[in-house]
C-alpha positions in Angstrom: 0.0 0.0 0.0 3.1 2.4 0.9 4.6 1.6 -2.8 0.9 2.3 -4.4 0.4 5.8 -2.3 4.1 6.9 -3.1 3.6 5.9 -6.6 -0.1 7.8 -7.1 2.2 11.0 -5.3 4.8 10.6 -7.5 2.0 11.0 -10.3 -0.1 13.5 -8.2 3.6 15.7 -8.0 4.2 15.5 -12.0 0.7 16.7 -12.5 0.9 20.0 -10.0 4.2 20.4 -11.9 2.8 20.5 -14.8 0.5 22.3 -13.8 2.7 25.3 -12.3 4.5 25.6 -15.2 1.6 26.4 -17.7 0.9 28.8 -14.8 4.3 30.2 -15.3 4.2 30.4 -18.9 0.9 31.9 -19.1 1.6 34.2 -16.8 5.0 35.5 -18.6 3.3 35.7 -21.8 1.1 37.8 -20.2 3.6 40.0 -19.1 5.4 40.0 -22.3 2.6 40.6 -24.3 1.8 43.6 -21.8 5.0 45.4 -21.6 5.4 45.4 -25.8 2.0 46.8 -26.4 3.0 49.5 -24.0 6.2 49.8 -26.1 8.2 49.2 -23.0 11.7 48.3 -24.1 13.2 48.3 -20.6 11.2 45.8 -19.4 11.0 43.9 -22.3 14.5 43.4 -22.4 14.3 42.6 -18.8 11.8 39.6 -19.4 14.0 38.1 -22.1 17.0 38.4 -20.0 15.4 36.3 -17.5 14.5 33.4 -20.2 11.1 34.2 -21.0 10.9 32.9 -24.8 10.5 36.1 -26.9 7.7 33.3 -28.8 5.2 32.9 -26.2 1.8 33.6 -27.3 -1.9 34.4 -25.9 -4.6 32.5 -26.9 -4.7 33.8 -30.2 -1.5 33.0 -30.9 -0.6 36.4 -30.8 3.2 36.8 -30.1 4.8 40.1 -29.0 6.1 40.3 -32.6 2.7 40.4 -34.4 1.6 42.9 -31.4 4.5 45.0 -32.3 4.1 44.5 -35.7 0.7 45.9 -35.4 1.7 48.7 -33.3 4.2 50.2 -35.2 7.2 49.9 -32.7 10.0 49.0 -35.1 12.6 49.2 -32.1 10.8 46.7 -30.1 10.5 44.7 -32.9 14.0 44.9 -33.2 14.8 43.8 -29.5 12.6 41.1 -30.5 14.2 39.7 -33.2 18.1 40.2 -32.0 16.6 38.1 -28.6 15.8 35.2 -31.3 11.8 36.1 -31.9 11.0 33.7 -34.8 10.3 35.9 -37.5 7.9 33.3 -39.4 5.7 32.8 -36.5 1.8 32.2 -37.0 -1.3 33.1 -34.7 -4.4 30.8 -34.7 -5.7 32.0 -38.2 -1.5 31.3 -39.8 -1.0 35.1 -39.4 3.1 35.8 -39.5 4.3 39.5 -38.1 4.8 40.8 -42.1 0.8 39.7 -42.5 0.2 42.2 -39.9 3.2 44.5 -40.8 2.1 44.3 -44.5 -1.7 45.0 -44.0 -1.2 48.1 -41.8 0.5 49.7 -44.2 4.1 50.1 -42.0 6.9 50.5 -44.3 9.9 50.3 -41.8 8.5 47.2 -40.2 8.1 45.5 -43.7 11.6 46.4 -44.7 13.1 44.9 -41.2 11.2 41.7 -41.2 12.4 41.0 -44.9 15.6 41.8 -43.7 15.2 38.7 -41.4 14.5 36.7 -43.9 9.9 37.0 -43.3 8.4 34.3 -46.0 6.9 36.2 -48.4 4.8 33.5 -49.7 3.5 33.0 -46.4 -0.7 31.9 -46.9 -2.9 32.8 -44.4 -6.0 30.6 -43.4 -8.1 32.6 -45.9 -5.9 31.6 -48.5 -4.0 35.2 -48.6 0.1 36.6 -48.4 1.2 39.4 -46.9 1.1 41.4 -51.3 -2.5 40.0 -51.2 -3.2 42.5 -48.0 -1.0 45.4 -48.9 -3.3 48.5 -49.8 0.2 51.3 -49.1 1.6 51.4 -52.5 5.1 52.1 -51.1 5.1 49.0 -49.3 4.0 46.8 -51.3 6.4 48.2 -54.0 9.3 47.1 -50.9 7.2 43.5 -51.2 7.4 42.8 -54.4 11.1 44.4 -54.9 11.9 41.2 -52.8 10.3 39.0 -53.6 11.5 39.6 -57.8 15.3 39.9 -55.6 14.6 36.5 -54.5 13.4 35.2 -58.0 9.4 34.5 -56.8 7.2 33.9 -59.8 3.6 33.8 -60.4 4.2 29.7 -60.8 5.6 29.7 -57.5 2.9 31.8 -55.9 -0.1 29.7 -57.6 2.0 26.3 -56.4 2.5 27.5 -52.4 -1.3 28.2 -52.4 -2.1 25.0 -53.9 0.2 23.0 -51.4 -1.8 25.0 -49.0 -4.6 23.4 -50.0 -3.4 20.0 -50.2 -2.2 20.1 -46.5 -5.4 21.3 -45.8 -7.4 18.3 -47.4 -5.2 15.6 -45.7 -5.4 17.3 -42.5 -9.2 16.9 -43.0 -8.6 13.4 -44.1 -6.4 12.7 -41.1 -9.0 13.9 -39.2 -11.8 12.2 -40.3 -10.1 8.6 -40.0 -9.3 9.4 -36.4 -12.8 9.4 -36.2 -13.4 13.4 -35.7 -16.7 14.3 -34.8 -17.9 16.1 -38.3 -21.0 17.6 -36.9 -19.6 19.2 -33.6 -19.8 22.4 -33.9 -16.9 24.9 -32.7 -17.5 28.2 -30.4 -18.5 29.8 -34.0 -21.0 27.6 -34.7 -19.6 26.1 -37.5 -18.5 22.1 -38.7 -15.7 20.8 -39.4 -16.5 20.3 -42.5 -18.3 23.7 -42.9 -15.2 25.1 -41.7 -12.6 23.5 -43.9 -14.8 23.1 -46.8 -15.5 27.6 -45.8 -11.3 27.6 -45.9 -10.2 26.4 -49.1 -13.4 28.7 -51.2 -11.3 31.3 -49.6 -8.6 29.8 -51.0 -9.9 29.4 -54.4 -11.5 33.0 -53.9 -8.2 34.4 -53.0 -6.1 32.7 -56.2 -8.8 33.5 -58.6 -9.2 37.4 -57.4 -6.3 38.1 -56.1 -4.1 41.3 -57.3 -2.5 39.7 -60.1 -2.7 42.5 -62.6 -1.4 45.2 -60.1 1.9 43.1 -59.4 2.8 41.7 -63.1 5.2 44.5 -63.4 7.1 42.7 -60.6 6.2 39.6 -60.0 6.2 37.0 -63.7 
């Protein structure tokens, strides 16, 4: 009985373990998340001195880099990435930092990302890269300047989203011979099926209408 009672705290000690350290990380991303949307460097720098990954994420998957990317705080950004922030990460909906960068329009930010070597042919989950959300002609004219510099044609483009795609249907596959649940239905609502089969229209949507005309001076 002594052997069975040490063993069960034994397991009973590995679970509060556990336990305390999602508390730990949670609680650190917290604070990191915190101090770069207030665009505090000192403290910042501070948490990533003390081993707090410069990665951790909310719930969203929202890292300190897509906040600051967002923000507009290019030297965070660049405390960030010189602490080893990954520079490709995705949020829940496969958001990177140049998505965000990209979309609002901030030039600087764009230009150090690519710097870093961003993926430019990163897809979103509605099927769209960081030129597909550019409306700031000067910085989608840095966009596409790279990616002709790194030799990215229109073939290439239409073949990442289609791989895209093809991931996407064998993770549904995968999914539905694990025996998935098809007709649970997440917070939203919505099916798995509705909700994959919703995806890759986007997809489609996204490869058909994209902004092909406006970057064929650029991109071939």
């Amino acid at each position: 009985m002594q052997n069975k009672k040490r063993k069960g705290d034994k397991r009973r000690g590995y679970w509060n373990l556990r336990d305390n350290r999602k508390r730990v990380s949670f609680a650190a991303s917290i604070a990191l998340l915190e101090a770069s949307s207030r665009n505090d460097p000192d403290e910042v720098r501070y948490l990533l001195k003390n081993n707090v990954s410069p990665d951790l994420c909310n719930e969203d998957g929202l890292t300190a880099l897509h906040q600051c990317c967002i923000d507009n705080y290019e030297n965070m950004v660049r405390i960030l990435l010189a602490h080893g922030a990954t520079v490709n990460s995705q949020d829940n909906e496969l958001w990177t930092p140049l998505h965000a960068a990209a979309t609002c329009g901030h030039t600087g930010l764009v230009k150090i990302l690519i710097q870093h070597g961003a993926d430019l042919l990163a897809v979103n989950s509605d099927g769209n890269m960081p030129y597909d959300l550019c409306e700031d002609d000067p910085t989608l004219d840095i966009i596409e300047t790279a990616m002709a510099n790194r030799g990215i044609t229109q073939e290439m483009i239409n073949e990442t989203r289609a791989a895209v795609e093809r991931r996407m249907l064998g993770d549904t596959q995968n999914l539905l011979q694990d025996g998935a649940d098809v007709n649970r239905h997440d917070s939203q609502g919505a099916t798995l099926v509705h909700t994959h089969t919703h995806t890759l229209s986007q997809h489609k949507h996204t490869q058909t209408h994209t902004h092909t005309h406006r970057h064929t001076h650029r991109v071939k």
